[in-house]
C-alpha positions as CSV (number, residue, x, y, z in Angstrom):
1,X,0.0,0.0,0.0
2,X,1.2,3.3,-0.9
3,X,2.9,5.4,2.4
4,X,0.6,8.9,2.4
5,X,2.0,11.7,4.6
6,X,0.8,11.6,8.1
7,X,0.0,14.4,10.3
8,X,-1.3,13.8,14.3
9,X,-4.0,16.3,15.9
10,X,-3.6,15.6,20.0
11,X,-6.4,17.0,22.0
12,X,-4.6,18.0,25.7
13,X,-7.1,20.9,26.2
14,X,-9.2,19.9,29.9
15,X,-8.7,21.1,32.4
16,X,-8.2,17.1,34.2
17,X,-10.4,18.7,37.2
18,X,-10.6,15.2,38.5
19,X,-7.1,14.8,38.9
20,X,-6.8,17.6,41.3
21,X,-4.0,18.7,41.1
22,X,-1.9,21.8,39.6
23,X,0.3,19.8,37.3
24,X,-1.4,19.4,33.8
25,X,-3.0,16.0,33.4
26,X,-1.4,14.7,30.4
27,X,2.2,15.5,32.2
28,X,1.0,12.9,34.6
29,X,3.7,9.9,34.3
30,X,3.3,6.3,33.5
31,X,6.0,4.0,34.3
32,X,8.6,6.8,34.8
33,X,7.3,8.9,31.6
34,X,4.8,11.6,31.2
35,X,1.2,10.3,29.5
36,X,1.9,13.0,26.6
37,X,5.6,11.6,25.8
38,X,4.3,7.8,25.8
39,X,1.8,8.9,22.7
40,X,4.4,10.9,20.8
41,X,6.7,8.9,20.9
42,X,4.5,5.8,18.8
43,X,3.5,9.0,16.9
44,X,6.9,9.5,16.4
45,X,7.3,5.7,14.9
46,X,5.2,6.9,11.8
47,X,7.4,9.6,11.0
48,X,4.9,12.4,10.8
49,X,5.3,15.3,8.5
50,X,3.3,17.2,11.3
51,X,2.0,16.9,14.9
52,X,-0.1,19.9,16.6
53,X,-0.7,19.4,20.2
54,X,-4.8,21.4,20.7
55,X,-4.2,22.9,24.4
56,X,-5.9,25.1,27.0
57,X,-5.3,25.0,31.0
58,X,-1.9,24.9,31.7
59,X,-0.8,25.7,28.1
60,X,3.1,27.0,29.8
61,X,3.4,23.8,31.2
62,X,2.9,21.7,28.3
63,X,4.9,24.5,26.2
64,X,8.0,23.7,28.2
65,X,7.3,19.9,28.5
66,X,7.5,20.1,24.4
67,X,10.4,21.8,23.6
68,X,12.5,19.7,21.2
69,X,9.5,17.7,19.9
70,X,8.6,19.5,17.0
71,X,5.5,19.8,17.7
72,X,3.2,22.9,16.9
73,X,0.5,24.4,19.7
74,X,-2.8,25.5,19.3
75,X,-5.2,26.9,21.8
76,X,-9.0,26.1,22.2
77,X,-10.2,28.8,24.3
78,X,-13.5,28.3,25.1
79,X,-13.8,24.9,25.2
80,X,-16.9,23.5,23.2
81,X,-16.3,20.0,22.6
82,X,-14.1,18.0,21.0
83,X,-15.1,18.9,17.3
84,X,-14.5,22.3,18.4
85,X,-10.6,21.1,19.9
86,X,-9.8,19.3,16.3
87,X,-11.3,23.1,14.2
88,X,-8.8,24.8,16.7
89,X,-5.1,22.6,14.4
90,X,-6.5,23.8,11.3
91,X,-4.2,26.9,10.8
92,X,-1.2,24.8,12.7
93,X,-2.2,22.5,9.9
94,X,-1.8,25.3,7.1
95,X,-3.9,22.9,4.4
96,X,-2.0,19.5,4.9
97,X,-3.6,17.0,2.5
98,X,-2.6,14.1,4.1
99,X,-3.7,11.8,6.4
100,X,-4.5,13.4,9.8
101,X,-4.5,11.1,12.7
102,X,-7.0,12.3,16.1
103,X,-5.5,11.6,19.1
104,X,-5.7,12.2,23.0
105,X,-3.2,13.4,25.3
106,X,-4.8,11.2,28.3
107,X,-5.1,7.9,26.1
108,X,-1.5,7.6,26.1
109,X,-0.8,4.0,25.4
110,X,-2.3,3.3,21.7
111,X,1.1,1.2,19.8
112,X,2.2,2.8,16.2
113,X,0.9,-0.7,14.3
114,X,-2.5,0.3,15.5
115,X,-1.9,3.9,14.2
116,X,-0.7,2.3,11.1
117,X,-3.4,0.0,10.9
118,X,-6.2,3.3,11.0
119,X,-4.0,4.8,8.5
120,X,-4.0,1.8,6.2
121,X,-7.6,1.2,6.3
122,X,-8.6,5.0,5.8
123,X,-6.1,4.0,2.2
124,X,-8.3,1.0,1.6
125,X,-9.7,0.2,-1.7
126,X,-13.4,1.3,-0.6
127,X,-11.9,5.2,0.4
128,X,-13.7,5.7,3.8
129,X,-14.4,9.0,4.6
130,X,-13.2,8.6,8.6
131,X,-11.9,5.3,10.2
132,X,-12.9,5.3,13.9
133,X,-11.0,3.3,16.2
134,X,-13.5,1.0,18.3
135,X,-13.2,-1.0,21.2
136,X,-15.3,-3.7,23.1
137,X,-14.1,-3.0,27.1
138,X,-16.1,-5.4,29.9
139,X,-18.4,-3.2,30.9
140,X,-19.3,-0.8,28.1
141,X,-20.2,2.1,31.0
142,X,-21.1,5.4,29.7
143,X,-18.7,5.6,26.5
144,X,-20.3,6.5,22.7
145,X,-21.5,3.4,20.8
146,X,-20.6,2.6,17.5
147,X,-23.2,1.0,15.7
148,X,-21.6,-0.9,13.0
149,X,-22.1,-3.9,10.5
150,X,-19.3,-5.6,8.8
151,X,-17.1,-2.8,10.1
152,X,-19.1,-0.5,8.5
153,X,-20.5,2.1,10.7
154,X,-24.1,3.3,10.3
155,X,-24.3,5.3,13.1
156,X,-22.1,7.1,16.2
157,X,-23.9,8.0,18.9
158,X,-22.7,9.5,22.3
159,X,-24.3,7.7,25.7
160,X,-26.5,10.4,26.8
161,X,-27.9,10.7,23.6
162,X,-28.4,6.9,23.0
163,X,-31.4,4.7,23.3
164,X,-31.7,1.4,24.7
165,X,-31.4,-0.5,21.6
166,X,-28.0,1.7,21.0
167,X,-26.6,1.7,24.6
168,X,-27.1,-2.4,23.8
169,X,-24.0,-2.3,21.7
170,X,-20.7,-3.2,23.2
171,X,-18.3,-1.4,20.3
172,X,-17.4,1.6,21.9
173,X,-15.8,4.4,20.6
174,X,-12.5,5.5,21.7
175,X,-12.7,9.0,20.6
176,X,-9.1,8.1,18.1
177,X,-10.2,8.8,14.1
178,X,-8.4,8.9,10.8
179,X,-9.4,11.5,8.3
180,X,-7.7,12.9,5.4
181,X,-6.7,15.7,5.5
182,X,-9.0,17.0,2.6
183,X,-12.1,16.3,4.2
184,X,-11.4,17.1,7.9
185,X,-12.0,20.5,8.4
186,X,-15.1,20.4,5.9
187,X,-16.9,18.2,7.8
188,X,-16.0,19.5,10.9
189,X,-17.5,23.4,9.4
190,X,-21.5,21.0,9.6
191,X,-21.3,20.1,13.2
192,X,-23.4,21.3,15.6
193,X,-24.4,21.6,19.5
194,X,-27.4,20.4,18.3
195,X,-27.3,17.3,21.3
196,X,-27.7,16.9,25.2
197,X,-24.2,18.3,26.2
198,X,-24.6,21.3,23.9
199,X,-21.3,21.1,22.4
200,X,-19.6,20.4,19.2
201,X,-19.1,16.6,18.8
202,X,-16.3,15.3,16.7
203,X,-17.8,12.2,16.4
204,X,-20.3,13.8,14.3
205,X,-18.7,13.7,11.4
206,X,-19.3,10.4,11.0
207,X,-22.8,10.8,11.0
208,X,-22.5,14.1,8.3
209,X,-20.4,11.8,6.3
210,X,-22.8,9.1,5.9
211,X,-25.6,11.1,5.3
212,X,-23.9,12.7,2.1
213,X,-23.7,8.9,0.9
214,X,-20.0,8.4,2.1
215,X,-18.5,4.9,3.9
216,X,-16.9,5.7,7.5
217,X,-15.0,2.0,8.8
218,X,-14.2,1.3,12.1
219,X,-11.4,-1.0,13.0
220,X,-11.0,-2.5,16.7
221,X,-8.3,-2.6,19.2
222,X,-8.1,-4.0,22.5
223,X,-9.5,-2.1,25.4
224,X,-6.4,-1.8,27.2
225,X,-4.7,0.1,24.4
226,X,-6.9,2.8,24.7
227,X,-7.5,3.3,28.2
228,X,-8.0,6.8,29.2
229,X,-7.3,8.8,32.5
230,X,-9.1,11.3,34.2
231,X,-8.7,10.3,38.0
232,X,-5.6,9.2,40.4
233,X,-7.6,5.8,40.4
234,X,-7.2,5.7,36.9
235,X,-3.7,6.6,36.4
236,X,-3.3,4.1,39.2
237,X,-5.1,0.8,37.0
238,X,-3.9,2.1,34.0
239,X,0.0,2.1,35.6
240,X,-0.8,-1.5,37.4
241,X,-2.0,-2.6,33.7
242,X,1.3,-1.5,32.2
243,X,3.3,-3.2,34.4
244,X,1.4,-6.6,34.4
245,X,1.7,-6.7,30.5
246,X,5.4,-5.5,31.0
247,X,6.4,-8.3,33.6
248,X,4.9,-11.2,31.7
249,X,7.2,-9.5,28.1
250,X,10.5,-9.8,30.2
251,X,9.7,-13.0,31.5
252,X,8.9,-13.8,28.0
253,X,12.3,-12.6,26.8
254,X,14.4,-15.0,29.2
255,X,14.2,-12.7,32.8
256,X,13.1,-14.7,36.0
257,X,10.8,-12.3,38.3
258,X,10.1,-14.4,41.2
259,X,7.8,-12.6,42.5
260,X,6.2,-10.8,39.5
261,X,3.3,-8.2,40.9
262,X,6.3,-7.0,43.4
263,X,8.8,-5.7,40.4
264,X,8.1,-2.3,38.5
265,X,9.8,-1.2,35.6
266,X,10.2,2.0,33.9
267,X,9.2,2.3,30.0
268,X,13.0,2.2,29.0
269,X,14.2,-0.4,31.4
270,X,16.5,-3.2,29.2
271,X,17.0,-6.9,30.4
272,X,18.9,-9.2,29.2
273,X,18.6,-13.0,29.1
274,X,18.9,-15.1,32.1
275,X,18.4,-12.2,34.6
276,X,16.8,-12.6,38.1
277,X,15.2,-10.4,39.8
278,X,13.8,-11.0,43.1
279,X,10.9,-9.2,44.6
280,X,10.2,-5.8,45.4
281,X,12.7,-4.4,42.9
282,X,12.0,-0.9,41.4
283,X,13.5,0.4,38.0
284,X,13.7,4.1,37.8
285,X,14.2,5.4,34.4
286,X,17.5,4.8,32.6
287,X,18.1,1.2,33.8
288,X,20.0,-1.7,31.9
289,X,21.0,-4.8,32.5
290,X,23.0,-7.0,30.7
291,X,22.9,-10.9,30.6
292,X,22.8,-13.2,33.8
293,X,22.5,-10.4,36.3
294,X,21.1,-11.0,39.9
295,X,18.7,-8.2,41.5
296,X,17.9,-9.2,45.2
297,X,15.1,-8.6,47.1
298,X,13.9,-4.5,48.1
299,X,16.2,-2.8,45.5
300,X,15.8,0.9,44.2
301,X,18.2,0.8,40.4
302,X,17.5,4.2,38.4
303,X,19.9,5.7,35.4
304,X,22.4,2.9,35.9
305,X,23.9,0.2,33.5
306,X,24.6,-3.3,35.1
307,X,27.1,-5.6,33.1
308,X,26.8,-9.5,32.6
309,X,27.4,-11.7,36.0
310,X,27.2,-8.7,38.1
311,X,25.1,-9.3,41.7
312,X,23.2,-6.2,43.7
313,X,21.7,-6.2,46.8
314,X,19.5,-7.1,48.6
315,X,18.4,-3.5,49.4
316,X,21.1,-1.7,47.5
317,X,20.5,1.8,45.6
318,X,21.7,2.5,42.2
319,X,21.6,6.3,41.4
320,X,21.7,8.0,38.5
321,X,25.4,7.4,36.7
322,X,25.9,4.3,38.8
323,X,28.3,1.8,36.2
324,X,28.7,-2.1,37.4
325,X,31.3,-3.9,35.3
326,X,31.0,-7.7,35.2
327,X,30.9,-9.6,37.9
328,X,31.0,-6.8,40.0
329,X,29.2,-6.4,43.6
330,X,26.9,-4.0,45.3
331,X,25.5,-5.9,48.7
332,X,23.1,-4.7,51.2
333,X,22.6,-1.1,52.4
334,X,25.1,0.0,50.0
335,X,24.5,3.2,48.0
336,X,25.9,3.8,44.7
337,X,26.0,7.5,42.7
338,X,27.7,8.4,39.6
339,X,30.6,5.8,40.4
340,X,31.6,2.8,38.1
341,X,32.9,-0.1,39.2
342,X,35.6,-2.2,37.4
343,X,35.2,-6.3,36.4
344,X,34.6,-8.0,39.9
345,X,35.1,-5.0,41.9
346,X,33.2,-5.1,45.4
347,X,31.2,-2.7,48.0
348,X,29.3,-5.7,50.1
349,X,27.8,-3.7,52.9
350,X,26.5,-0.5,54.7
351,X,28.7,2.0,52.3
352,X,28.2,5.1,50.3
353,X,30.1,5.5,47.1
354,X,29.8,8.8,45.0
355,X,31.5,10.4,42.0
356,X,34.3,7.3,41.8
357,X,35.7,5.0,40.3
358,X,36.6,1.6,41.5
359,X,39.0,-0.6,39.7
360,X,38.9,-4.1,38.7
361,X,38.9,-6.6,41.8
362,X,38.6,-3.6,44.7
363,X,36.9,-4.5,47.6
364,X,35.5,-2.2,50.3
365,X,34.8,-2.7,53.5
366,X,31.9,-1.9,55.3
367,X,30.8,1.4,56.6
368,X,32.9,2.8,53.6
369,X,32.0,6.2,52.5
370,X,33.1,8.8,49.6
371,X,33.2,12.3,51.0
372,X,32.3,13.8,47.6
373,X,30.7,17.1,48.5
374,X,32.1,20.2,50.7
375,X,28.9,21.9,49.9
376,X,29.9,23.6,46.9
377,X,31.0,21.3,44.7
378,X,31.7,17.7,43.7
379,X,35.2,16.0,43.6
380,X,36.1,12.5,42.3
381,X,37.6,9.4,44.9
382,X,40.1,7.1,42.5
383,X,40.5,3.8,44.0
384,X,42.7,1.6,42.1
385,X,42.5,-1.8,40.8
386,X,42.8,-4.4,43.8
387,X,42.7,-2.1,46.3
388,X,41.5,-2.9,49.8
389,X,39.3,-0.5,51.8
390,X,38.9,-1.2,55.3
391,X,35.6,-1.2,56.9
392,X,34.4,2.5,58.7
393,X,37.0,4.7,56.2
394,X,36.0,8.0,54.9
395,X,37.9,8.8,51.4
396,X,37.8,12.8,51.5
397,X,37.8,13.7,47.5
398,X,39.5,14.5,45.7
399,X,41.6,11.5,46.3
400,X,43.7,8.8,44.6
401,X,43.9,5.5,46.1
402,X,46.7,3.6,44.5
403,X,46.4,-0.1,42.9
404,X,47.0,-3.0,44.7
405,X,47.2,-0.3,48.1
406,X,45.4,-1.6,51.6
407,X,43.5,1.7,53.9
408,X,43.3,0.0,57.2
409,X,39.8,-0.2,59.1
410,X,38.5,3.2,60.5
411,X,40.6,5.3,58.7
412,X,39.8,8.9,57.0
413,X,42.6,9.3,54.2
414,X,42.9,12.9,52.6
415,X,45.7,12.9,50.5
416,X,46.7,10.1,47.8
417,X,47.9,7.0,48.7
418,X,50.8,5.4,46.7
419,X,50.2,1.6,44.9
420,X,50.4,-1.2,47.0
421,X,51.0,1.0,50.4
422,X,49.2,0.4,53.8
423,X,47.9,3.7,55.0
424,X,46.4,3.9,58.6
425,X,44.9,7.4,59.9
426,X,43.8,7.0,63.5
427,X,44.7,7.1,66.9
428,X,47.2,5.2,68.8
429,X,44.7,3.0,70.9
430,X,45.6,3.7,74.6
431,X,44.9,1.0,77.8
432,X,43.6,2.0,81.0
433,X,43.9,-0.8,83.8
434,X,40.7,-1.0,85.8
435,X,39.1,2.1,84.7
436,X,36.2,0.6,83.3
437,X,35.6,-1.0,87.0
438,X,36.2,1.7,88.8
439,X,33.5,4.1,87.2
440,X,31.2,1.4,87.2
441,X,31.5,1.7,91.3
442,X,31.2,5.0,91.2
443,X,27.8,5.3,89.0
444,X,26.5,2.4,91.1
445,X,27.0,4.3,94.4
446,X,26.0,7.6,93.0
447,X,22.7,5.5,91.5
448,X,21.9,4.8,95.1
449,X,21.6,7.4,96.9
């Protein structure tokens, strides 16, 4: 089938009064990423030649949310209805005669094959006027019908203007459309408010097209994909959704989640094969992990990149810039931020490392900790391949620990230690016969009186 130009119309104009709150619905994220970026970016898998997001409330907000996504703004102010949203693209549109997809800012999840598929059947040999994207969900509730036969649609009608014959139907509509671009803002000029809600219906068009002897198609999808959010409770079930259909794909791709419901994943997190992940494990955005990986129990891993055979936690925290060569280590308690760690290097327990780098077979103790911050700036700890860090040290950066060099227990090192040297920086331990006795006489006797 021949590829026609494709232009997307998003309607991000409500004012999402049931989310209440003061940050614009559609910015609202879903598994790490705002509801808006999800959609553009399958938009963005069908190359469009234009995309015009229709706003209104909170038009700054979503104006710096898109910068960089080439994506042109247009404002319906008042707000009449979604016919009236689309009419408000049409000079962002500037006469495009493609195809012009319709698309919501709070239905984020709808996959680019879907798109594609609208697209294709709007290009079909029998040239529907509009191609409506229908669903069937469990409980049809309160959405439009779309009275069809042979996916050929005879009527669209909203719920409160419905009768009982219509509200019988289960194809819903999801409010998505396909329209070229020649027809679009024709039809849309013969709606009306003509209905319950008083306001200007695109759905209408459908109806206008028919009656001027035209075919409108509708093609289905499953309910899931179009799943819209108004509330918290639905940005809630719409997140848990997400993440069920995204646990069972890495299970599916060779990943062991042993406790499946407890692990959430962010909508760029990479596994390899043969990875385990034990429960209660979150991924933060910017996560990836490479072939036969272990993730213990209660583990927070967010912009960090975990290389093959490499072990963390239990209840470790990866931070943002956190590298793990293979086989490395991070054990329990440990905290990890901006700091790579070389092939089999180790922090098992209780320790802080920040703005580092850890050679290849290092170990550190427990109760380790990179002094990285005089609360100006940032400064870099170098610990060198095979060091040893004894448990309890502070490393005051900026500071070089040498390769193959030992810091002995308890020790806070400020200035660069040479390869393979011991350094020790504490007190000589001092003795004191019986003084321990002594005062405990003297507290019991004080105690008494």
């Amino acid at each position: 089938m021949t590829q026609t130009a494709v232009a997307a119309v998003i309607l991000a104009a409500g004012k999402g009064t049931r989310m209440k709150s003061d940050f614009h619905k559609v910015l609202h994220p879903i598994a790490g990423r705002p509801m808006l970026m999800h959609l553009l970016a399958a938009v963005d898998a069908l190359a469009p030649a234009q995309k015009v997001v229709v706003v209104g409330a909170g038009r700054d907000q979503l104006e710096e949310a898109l910068k960089g996504h080439a994506t042109a703004l247009a404002v319906q102010n008042p707000q009449l209805g979604t016919g009236h949203a689309v009419q408000q693209s049409q000079d962002a549109l500037n006469a495009f005669s493609g195809d012009v997809l319709i698309l919501y800012g709070d239905v984020p999840l709808v996959r680019p094959k879907t798109m594609r598929a609208m697209i294709d059947r709007l290009n079909a040999a029998d040239a529907p006027a509009v191609v409506v994207l229908g669903f069937r969900p469990p409980d049809a509730l309160a959405y439009g019908r779309v009275i069809a036969h042979d996916g050929v649609i005879t009527k669209m009608v909203e719920y409160k203007d419905a009768t009982d014959a219509e509200r019988a139907c289960d194809l819903c509509n999801s409010g998505l459309m396909a329209v070229r671009g020649a027809d679009l803002f024709d039809l849309l000029a013969r709606v009306t408010d003509d209905n319950a809600a008083k306001e200007y219906y695109l759905v209408d068009i459908v109806n206008i097209a028919n009656a001027d002897g035209r075919k409108c198609a509708v093609i289905e999808c499953d309910a899931w994909e179009v799943a819209g959010v108004n509330s918290r409770a639905e940005l809630a079930g719409v997140e848990a959704d997400w993440q069920q259909r995204r646990r069972a794909q890495a299970m599916a791709d060779g990943a062991t989640l042993t406790a499946p419901e407890t692990v959430w994943f962010s909508h760029d997190t990479v596994l390899g094969r043969d990875v385990v992940i034990e429960p209660n494990v979150f991924f933060g955005p910017g996560v990836s992990v490479a072939d036969g990986v272990t993730i213990r129990a209660f583990c927070h891993i967010e912009g960090a990149t975990i290389a093959s055979g490499a072990e963390v936690g239990p209840y470790a925290r990866l931070r943002p810039g956190a590298v793990l060569g293979e086989k490395s280590k991070i054990g329990n308690f440990v905290e990890v931020k901006k700091a790579v760690f070389g092939k089999g290097a180790k922090a098992n327990h209780l320790s802080y490392i920040g703005d580092a780098t850890v050679g290849a077979g290092a170990n550190i103790g427990a109760g380790t900790i990179t002094c990285n911050y005089d609360g100006f700036f940032k400064y870099q700890t170098v610990i060198g391949e095979g060091a040893f860090i004894g448990s309890n040290s502070a490393l005051v950066a900026p500071v070089v620990i040498g390769d193959g060099a030992i810091v002995g227990a308890g020790s806070t090192v400020t200035a660069d230690v040479s390869a393979d040297a011991l350094v020790l920086v504490r007190p000589a331990q001092v003795e004191k016969s019986g003084w321990a006795k002594r005062f405990r006489e003297v507290m019991v006797a004080r105690k008494a009186k």
